[in-house]
C-alpha positions in Angstrom: -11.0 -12.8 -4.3 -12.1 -12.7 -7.9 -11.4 -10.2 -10.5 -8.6 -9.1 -8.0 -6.1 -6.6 -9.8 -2.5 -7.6 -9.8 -1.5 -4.6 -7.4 -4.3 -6.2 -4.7 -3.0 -9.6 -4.6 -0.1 -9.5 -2.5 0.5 -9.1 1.1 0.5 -5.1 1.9 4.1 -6.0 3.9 5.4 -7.4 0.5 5.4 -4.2 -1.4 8.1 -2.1 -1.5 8.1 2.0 -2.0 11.0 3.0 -4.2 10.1 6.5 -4.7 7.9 9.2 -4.0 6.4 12.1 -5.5 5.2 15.1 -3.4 3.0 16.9 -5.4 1.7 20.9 -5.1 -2.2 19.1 -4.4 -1.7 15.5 -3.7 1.3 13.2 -3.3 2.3 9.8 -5.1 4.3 6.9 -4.8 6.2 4.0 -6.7 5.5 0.7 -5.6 6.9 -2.1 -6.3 5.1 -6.0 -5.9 7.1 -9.1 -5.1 7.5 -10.0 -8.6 9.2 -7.0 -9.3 6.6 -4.9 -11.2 6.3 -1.4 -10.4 3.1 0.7 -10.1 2.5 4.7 -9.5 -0.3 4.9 -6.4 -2.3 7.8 -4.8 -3.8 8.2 -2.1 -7.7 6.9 -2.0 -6.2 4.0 -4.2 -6.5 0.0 -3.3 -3.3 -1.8 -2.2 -2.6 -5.4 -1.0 -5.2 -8.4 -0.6 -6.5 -7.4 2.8 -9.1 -4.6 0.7 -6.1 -2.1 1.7 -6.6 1.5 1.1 -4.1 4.0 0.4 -5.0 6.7 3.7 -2.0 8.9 3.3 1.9 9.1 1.5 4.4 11.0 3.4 7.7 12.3 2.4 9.2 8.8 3.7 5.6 6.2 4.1 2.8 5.0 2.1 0.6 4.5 4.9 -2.3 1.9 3.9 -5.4 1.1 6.2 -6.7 -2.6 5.7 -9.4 -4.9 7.5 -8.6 -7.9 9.1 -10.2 -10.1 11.8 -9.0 -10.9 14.9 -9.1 -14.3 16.3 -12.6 -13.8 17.9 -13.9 -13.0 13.9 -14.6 -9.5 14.2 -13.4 -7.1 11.5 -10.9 -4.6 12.3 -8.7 -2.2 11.1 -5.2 -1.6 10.8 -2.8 0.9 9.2 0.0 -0.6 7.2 2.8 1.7 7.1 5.7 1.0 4.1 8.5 3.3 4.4 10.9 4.5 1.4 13.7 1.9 0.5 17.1 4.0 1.0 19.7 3.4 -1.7 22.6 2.5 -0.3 
């Protein structure tokens, strides 16, 4: 994929959610990519390499739906869910 931004060239699975804001109109969550950079996402928003798209953020997911093609070719889609990273 050309021109991909840095926060859409990673695995969906690879990100992890370190916090979220819940917001009086719209929530939004803090993301952060494998190499440890950290990005503030909303819902509507791209995410991952798979043309991920931010569908909803919980109190406790980011929930991203993504295509993908089964092993007969056909595009499909799939909802990614990341949860919230406890501190321990």
């Amino acid at each position: 994929m050309k021109d991909a931004l840095p926060i859409q060239s990673f695995d969906t699975e690879k990100f992890r959610v370190t916090g979220i804001i819940t917001g009086v109109r719209e929530n939004s969550a803090l993301v952060i990519d494998p190499n440890g950079k950290g990005y503030v996402v909303r819902e509507g928003m791209m995410l991952g390499s798979n043309d991920g798209r931010i569908k909803r953020i919980t109190s406790s997911t980011v929930e991203v739906e993504e295509n993908f093609r089964d092993d007969n070719g056909r595009v499909k889609k799939r909802v990614v869910k990341l949860a919230l990273t406890r501190k321990k």
